[in-house]
C-alpha positions in Angstrom: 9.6 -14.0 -9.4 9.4 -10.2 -8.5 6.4 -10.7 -6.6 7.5 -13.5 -4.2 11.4 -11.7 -3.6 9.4 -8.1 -2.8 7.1 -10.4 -0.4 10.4 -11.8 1.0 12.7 -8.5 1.8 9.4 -6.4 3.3 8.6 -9.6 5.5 12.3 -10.0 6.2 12.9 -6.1 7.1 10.0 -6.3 9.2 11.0 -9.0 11.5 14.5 -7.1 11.6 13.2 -3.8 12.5 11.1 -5.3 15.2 14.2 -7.2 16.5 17.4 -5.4 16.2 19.0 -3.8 19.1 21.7 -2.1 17.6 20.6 1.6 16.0 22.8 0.0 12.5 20.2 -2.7 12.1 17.1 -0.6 12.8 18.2 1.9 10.3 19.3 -0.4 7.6 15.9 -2.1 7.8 13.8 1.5 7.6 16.2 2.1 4.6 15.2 -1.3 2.9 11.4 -0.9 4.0 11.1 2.5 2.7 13.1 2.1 -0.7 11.1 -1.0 -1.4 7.3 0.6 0.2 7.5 4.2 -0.8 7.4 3.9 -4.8 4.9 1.0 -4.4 2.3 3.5 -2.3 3.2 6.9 -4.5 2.1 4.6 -8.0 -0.5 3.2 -6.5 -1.8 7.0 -4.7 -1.4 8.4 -7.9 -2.9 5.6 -10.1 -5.8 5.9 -7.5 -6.1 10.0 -8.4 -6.2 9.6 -12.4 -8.6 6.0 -12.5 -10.4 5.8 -9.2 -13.6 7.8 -10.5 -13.9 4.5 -12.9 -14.1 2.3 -11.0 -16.5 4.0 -8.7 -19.3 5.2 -11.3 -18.7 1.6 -12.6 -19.9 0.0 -9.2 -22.3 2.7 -8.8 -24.2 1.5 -12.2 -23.9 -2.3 -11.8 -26.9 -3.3 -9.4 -26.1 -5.5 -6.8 -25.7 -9.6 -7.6 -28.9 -10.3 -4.9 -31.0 -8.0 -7.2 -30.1 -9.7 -10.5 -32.8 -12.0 -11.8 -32.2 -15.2 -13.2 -33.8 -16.4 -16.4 -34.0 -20.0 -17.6 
C-alpha cells in the first residue's frame, strides 16, 4: 500500500507544480515533493556509499551470460 500512495502524491505534486499559477500552490507542491523525494534519495545515496563496492566486484567476477557454456 505504501508503494502505490508514494507513486500517487509525487505523480500528483508533479502535475500541480507544473500547473499551478498561484505562488501557494507551487510551493505547497515543492514542499510535498521534497518531504516525500529527499529522504528517499539521501537512503538510497548513502546505501549506495556503504554496499555499492558489492555489487560491483560481484558483476565484475560473474562472466557474461553469452560466454556461459551449456552442458547437456
Amino acid at each position: 500500500m505504501t508503494l502505490p500512495l508514494l507513486v500517487t502524491l509525487v505523480s500528483q505534486s508533479v502535475q500541480d507544480l507544473l500547473r499551478a499559477q498561484e505562488p501557494p500552490a507551487m510551493a505547497e507542491a515543492l514542499v510535498v515533493l521534497v518531504v516525500i523525494v529527499l529522504p528517499g534519495l539521501l537512503w538510497a545515496r548513502a546505501w549506495w556509499r556503504r554496499h555499492g563496492r558489492r555489487l560491483t566486484r560481484r558483476s565484475a567476477r560473474r562472466p557474461p551470460e553469452s560466454t556461459v557454456a551449456i552442458h547437456e
